[in-house]
C-alpha positions as CSV (number, residue, x, y, z in Angstrom):
1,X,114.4,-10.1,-55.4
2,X,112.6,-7.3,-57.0
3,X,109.9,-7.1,-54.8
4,X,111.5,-6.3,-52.1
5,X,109.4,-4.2,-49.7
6,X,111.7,-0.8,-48.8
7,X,110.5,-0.8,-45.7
8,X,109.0,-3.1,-42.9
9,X,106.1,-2.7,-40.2
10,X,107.4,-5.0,-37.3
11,X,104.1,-5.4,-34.7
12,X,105.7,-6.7,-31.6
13,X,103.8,-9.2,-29.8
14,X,106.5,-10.6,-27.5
15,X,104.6,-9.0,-24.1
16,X,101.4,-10.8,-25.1
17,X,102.6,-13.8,-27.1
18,X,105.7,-14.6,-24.7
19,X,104.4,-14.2,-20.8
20,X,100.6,-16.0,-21.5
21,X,103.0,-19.1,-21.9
22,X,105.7,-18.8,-18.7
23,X,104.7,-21.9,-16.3
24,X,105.6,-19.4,-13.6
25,X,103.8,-16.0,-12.9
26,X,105.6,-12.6,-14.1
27,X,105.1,-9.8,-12.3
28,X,102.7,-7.4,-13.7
29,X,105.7,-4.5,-12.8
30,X,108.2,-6.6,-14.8
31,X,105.5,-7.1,-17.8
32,X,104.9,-2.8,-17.9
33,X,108.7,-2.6,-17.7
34,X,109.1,-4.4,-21.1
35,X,106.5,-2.9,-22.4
36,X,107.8,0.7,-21.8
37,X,111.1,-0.5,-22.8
38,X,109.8,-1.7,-26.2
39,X,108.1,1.9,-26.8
40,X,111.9,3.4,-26.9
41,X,113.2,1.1,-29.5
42,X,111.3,2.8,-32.6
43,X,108.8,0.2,-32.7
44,X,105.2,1.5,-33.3
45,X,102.9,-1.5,-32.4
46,X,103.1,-3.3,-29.3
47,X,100.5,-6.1,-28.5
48,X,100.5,-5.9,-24.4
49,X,98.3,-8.3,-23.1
50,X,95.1,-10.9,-24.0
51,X,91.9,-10.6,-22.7
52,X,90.8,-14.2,-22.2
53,X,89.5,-16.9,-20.0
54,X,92.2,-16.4,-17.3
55,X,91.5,-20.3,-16.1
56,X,92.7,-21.5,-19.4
57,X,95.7,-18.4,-19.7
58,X,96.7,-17.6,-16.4
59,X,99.5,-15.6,-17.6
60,X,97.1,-13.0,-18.5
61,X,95.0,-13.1,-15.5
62,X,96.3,-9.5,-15.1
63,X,95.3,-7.9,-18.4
64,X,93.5,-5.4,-17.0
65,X,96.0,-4.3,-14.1
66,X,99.1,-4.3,-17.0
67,X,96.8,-2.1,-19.7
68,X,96.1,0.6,-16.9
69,X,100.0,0.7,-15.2
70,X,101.8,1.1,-19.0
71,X,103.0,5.1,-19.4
72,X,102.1,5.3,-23.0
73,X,104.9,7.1,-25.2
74,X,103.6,9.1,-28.5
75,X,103.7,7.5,-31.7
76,X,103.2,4.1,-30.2
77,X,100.4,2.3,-29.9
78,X,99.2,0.0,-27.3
79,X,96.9,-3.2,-28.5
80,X,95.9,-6.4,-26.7
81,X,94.1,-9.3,-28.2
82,X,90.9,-11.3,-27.7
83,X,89.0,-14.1,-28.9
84,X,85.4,-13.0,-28.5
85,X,83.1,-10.1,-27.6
86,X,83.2,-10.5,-24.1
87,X,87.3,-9.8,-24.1
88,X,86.8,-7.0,-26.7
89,X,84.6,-5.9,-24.3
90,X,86.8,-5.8,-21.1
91,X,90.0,-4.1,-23.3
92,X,87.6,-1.2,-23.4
93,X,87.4,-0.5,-19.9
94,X,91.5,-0.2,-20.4
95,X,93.6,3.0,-21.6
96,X,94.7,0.4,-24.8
97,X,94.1,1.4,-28.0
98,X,91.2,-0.7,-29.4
99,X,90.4,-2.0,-33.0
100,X,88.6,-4.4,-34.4
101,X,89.5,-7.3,-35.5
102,X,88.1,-10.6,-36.6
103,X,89.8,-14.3,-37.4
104,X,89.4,-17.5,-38.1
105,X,91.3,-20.9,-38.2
106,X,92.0,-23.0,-41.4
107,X,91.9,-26.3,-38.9
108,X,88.4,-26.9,-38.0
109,X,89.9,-28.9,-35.3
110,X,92.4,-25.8,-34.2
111,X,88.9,-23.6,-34.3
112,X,87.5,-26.1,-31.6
113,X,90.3,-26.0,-29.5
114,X,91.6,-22.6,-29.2
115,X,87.7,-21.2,-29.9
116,X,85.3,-23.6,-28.7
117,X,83.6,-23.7,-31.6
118,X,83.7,-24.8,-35.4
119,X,84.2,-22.6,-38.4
120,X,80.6,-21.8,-38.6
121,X,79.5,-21.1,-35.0
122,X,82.5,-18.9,-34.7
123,X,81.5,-17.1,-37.9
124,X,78.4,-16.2,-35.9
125,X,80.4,-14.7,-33.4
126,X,82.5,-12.7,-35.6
127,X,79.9,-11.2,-36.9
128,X,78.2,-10.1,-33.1
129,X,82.0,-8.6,-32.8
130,X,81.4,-6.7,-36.1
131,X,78.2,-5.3,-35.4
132,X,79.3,-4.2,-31.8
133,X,82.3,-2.5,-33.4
134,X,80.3,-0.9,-36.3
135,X,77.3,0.2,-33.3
136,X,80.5,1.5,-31.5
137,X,82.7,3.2,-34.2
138,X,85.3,0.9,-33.6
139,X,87.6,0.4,-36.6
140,X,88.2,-2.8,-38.0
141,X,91.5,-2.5,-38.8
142,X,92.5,-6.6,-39.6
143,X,91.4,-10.3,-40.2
144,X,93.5,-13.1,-39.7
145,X,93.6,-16.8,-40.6
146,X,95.0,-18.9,-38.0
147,X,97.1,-22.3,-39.0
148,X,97.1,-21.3,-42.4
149,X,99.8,-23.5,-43.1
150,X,99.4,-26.8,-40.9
151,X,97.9,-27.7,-37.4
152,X,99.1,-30.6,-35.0
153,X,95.3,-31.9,-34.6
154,X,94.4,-32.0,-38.5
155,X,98.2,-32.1,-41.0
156,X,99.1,-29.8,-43.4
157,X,96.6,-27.2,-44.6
158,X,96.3,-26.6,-48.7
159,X,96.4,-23.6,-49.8
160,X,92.8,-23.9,-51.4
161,X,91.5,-24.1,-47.7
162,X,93.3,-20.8,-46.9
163,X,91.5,-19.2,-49.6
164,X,88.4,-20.1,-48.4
165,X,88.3,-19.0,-45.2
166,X,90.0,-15.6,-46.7
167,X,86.8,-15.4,-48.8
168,X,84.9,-16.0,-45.7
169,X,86.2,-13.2,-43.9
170,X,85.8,-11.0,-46.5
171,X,82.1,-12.1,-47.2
172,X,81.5,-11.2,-43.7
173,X,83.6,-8.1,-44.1
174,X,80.7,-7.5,-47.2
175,X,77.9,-7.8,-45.4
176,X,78.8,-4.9,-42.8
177,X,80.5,-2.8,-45.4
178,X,83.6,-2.9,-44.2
179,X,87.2,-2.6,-45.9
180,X,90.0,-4.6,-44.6
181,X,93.0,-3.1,-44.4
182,X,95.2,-6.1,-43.9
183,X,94.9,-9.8,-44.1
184,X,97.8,-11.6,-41.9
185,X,98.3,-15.6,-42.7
186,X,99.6,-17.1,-39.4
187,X,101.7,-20.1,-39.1
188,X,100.4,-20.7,-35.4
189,X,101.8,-23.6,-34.7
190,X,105.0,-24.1,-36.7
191,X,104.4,-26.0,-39.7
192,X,105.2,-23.6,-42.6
193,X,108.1,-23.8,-45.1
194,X,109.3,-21.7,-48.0
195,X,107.0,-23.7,-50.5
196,X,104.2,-23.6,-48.2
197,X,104.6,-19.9,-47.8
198,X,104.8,-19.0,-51.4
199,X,101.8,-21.2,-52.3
200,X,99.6,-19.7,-50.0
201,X,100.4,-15.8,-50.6
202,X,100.0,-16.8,-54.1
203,X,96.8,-18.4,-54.4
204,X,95.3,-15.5,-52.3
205,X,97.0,-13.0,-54.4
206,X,95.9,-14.6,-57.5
207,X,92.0,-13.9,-56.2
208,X,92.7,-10.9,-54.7
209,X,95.6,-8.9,-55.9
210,X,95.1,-6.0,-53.9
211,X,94.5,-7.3,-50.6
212,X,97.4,-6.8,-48.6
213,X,99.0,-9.5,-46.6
214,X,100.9,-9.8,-43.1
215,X,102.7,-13.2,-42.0
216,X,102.5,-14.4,-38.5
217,X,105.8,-17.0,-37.9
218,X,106.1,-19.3,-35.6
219,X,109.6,-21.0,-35.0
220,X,108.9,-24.6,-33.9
221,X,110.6,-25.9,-36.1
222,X,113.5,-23.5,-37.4
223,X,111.8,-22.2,-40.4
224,X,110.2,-19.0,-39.4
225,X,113.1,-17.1,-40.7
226,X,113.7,-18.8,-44.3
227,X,110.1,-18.4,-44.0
228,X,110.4,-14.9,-43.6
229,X,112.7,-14.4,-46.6
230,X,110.2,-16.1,-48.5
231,X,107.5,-13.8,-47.8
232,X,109.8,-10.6,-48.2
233,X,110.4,-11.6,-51.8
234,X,107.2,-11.8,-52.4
235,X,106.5,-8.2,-51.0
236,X,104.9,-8.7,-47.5
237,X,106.1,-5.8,-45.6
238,X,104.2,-6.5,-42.1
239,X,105.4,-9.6,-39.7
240,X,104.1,-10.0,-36.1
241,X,107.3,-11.2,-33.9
242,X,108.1,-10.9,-30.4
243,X,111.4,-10.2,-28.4
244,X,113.8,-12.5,-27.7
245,X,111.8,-14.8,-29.6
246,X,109.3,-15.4,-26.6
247,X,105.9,-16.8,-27.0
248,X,103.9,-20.3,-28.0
249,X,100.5,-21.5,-28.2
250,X,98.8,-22.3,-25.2
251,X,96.5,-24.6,-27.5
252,X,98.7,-26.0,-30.2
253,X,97.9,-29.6,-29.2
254,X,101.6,-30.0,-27.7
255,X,104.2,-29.0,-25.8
256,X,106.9,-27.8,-28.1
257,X,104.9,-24.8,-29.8
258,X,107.8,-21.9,-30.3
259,X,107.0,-18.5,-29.9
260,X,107.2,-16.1,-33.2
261,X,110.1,-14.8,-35.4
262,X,112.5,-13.3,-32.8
263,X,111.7,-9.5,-33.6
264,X,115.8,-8.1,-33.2
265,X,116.8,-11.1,-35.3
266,X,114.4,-10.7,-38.0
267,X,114.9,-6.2,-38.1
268,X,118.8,-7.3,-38.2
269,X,118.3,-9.4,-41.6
270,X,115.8,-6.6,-42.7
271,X,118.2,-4.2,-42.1
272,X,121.3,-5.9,-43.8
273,X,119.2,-6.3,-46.9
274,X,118.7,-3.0,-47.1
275,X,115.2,-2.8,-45.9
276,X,114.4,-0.2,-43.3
277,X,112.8,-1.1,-39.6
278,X,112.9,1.9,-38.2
279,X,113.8,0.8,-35.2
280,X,117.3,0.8,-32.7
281,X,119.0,-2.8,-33.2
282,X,121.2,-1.8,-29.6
283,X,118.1,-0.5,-28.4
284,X,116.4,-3.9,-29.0
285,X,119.1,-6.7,-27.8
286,X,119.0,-4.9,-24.2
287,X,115.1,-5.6,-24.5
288,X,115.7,-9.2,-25.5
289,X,118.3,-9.5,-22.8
290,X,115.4,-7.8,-20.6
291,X,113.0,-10.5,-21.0
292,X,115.1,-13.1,-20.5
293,X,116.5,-12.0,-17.4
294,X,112.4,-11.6,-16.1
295,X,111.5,-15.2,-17.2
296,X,114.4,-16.6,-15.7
297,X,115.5,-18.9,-18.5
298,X,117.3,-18.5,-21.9
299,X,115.2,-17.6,-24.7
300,X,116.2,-18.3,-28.6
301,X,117.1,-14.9,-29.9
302,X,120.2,-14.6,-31.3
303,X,121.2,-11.3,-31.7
304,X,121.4,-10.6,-28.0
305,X,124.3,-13.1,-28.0
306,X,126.1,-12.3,-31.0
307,X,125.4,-8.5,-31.6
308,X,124.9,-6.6,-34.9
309,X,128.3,-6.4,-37.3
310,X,128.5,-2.7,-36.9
311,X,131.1,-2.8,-34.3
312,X,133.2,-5.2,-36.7
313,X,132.8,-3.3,-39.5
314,X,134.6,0.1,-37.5
């Protein structure tokens, strides 16, 4: 347990990753009245919306009307997410705070459906984003690796496959001359364990020790928070989760895609183990509460139903 991380970096994704997946529309008022309600629990990174094909995500066909409505509180920032250059390109018309980022799936099959295109062609692409952001000053802040640990359409992915497409974003990282802050390893579609976890963390930290790594958890299947435990002990100190536990995968290949770690249920283990969140656990619950009441059906976190211990413990 000595490698502990003292404190965490929570990036709350729930606005994004939960309402692109809700069969029925949310208000755009209701999704700025999370938001703003997120920026007052101490968390520091909020992912608001996605800018993509709106006929394949409807629930974000108003990315551009929730970016300009959010009253932005200091100290937070505001993100959204997109797949290409033309949705990098529409989150700068909005008051979001824009970086660069760049990612790419360990499933060829995964990169075909939730891309378009294979792991070469979308390569290509990355690198137009890249050269945009360097033309631009844009910082590119992160890379990701989508289904790093299994995908629906392909099986489980080995660890020697995650490493590759790590050394292929950082090749491309190369040829721009760009540093990369963070790596994050997602398990998009819920097939990660403990095992799988470790094995993957380590084989890229045995090529590159000082690359620093996130996780991104899904909880199909229940594991998201042993899996988190797993990457804790080995020292990751930055998770994406979203509130309440919202969220999915509109193109996981099948219906029962879980949205990530539940964000108060994950800073309440953080926080009885000692490591600091830096963020309001009461403060959290009534956002979790929040969102279910605006999608109208209950969501898995678990904290909002059983509350922290500090009342038992006075």
């Amino acid at each position: 347990m000595s490698d502990l991380p003292r404190r965490v970096h929570l990036h709350e994704e729930g606005p994004r990753e939960g309402f692109q997946m809700e069969a029925g529309p949310i208000a755009s008022a209701d999704k700025v009245r999370l938001i703003e309600a997120l920026a007052r629990t101490g968390l520091r990174e909020i992912q608001c919306v996605s800018f993509v094909n709106p006929g394949r995500v409807p629930g974000m066909a108003d990315a551009e009307l929730v970016a300009q409505s959010i009253r932005k509180r200091q100290g937070v920032r505001y993100t959204g997410l997109w797949l290409n250059l033309r949705g990098m390109q529409r989150a700068l018309g909005t008051p979001l705070d824009i970086e660069g980022t760049v990612s790419i799936s360990a499933s060829e099959a995964f990169s075909v459906r939730n891309y378009g295109k294979g792991t070469a062609a979308l390569l290509d692409a990355q690198r137009t984003t890249l050269a945009f952001c360097v033309e631009h000053a844009i910082a590119v802040t992160r890379a990701s690796v989508t289904t790093a640990f299994g995908c629906n359409l392909e099986g489980a992915i080995c660890a020697a496959t995650v490493v590759e497409r790590v050394s292929q974003l950082l090749g491309l990282m190369d040829e721009f001359g760009l540093p990369l802050p963070i790596l994050r390893l997602a398990d998009t579609v819920g097939w990660a364990q403990p095992n799988a976890i470790a094995s993957a963390i380590g084989a890229v930290r045995e090529r590159w020790p000082a690359l620093r790594l996130g996780l991104h958890l899904h909880d199909t299947r229940g594991t998201a928070m042993a899996n988190a435990l797993m990457g804790l002990q080995m020292g990751i100190d930055t998770f994406d989760s979203a509130c309440a536990g919202l969220g999915g995968c509109p193109f996981a290949g099948h219906t029962g895609a879980a949205g990530n770690i539940c964000t108060e249920d994950l800073a309440f283990m953080c926080e009885e183990m000692g490591i600091d969140t830096g963020v309001d656990l009461e403060a959290l619950i009534e956002c979790a509460r929040l969102a279910e009441q605006i999608v109208g059906h209950p969501l898995p976190g678990k904290l909002m139903r059983a509350g922290t211990l500090e009342r038992l413990r006075h």
